[in-house]
Backbone bond lengths (Angstrom), bond angles and torsions (degrees), N, CA, C in turn:
res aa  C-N    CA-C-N  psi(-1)  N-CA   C-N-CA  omega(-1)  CA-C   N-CA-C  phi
1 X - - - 1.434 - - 1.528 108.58 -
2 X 1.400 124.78 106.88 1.504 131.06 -147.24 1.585 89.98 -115.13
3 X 1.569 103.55 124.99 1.674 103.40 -167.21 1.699 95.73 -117.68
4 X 1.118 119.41 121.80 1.635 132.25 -163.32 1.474 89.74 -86.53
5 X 1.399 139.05 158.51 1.312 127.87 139.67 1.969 96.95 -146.16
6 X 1.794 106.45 115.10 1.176 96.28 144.09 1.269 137.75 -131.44
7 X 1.735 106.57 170.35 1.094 93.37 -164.71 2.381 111.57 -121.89
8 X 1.370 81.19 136.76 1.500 89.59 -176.78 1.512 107.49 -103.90
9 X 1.502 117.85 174.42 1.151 115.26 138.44 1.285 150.58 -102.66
10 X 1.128 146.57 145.21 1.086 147.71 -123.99 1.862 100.49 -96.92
11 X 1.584 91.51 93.75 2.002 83.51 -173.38 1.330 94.04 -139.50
12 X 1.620 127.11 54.10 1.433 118.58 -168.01 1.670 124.66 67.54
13 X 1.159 119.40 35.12 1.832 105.39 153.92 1.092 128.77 -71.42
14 X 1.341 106.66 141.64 1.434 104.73 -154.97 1.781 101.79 -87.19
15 X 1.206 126.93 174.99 1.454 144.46 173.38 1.763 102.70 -40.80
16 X 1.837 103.22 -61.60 1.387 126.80 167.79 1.438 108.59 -29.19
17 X 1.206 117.72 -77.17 1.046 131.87 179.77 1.326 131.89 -23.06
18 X 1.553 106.13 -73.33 1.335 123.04 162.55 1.433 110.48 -43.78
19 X 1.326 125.75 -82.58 1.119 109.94 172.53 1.545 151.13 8.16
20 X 1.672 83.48 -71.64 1.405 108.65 165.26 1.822 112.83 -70.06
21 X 1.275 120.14 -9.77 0.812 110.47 172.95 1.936 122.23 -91.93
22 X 1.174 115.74 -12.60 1.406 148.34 -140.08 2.017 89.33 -104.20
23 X 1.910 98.98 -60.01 1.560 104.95 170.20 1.422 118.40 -70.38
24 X 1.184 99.52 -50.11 1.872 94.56 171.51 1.685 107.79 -30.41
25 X 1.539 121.00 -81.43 1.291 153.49 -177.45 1.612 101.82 -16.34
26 X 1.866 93.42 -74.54 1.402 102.55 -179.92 1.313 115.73 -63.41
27 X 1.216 136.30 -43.93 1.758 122.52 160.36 1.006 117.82 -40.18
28 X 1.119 117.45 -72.30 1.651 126.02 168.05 1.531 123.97 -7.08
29 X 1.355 107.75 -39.14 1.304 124.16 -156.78 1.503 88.01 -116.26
30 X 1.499 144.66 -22.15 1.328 122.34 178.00 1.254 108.43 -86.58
31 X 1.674 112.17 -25.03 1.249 122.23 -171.77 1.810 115.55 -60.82
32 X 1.464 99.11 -44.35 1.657 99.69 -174.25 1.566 106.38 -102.68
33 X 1.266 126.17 -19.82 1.138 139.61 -163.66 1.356 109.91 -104.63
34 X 1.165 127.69 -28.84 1.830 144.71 176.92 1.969 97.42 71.68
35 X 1.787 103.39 17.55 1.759 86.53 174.29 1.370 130.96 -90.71
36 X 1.097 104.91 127.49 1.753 116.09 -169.44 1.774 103.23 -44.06
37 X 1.836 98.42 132.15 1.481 85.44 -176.17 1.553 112.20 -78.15
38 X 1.194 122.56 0.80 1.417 117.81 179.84 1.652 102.18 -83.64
39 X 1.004 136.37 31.08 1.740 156.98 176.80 1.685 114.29 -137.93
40 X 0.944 70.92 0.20 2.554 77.11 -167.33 1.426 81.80 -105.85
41 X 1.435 105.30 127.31 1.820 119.86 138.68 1.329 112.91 -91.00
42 X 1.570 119.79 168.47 1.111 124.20 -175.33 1.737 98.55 -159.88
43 X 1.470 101.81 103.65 1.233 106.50 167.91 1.510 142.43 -125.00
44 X 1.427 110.91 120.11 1.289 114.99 -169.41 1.320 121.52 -67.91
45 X 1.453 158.17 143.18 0.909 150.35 177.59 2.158 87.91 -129.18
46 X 1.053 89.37 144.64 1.690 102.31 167.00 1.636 118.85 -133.10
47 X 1.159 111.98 105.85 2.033 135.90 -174.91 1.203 102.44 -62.80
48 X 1.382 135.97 156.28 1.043 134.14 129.61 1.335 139.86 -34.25
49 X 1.271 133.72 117.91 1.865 100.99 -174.31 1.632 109.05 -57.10
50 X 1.247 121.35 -53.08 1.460 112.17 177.37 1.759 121.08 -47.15
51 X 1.428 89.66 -5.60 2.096 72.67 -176.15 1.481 105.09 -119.24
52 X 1.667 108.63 24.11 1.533 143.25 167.81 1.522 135.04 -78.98
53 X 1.437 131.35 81.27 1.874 117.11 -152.73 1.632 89.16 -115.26
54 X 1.644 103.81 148.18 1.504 99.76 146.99 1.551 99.32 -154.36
55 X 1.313 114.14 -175.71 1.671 115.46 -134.93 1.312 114.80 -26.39
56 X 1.436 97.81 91.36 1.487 125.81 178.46 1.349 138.04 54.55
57 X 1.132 105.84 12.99 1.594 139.91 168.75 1.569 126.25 -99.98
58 X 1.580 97.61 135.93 1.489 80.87 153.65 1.133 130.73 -73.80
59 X 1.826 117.15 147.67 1.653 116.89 173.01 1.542 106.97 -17.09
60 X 1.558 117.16 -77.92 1.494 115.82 -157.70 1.275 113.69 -46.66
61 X 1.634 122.01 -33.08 1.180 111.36 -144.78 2.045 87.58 -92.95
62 X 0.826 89.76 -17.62 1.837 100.40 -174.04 0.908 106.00 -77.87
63 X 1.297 140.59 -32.20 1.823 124.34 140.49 1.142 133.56 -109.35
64 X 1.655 106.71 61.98 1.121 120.98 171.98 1.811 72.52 -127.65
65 X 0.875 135.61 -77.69 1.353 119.42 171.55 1.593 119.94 -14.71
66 X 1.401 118.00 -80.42 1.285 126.87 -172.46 1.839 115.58 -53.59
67 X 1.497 109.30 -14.18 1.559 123.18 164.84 1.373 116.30 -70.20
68 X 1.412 105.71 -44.08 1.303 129.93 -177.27 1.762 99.06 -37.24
69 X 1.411 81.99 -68.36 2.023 98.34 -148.91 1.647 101.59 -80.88
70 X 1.356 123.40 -21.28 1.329 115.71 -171.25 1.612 115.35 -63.97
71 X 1.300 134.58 -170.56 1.504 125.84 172.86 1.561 90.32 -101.23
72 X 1.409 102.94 164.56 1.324 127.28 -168.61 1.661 110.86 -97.86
């Protein structure tokens, strides 16, 4: 019984979305794994962006950076 959990942040996904994220997951998992999706959970959790870091930043400030440098 293969229990998915991901996690986003919370910036408006839509219902759609999830969903699609929920079937992706569970295929995903029958596909390489052969587990029946009526045995797969799939759980979304949604973060705050502020309680969100990556290379060593907070989310915001990490693309306020990555805005910075890209071309316009």
């Amino acid at each position: 019984m293969p229990i998915v959990t991901i996690q986003i942040t919370r910036e408006g996904t839509t219902p759609e979305q999830k969903a699609a994220l929920i079937q992706g997951a569970t295929k995903l998992l029958q596909d390489v794994l052969q587990k029946p999706p009526s045995l797969t959970f799939v759980l979304i959790q949604e973060v705050e962006l502020e309680d969100w870091g990556v290379n060593g930043l907070p989310a915001a400030e990490h693309r306020r950076q990555l805005a910075a440098k890209s071309p316009q």
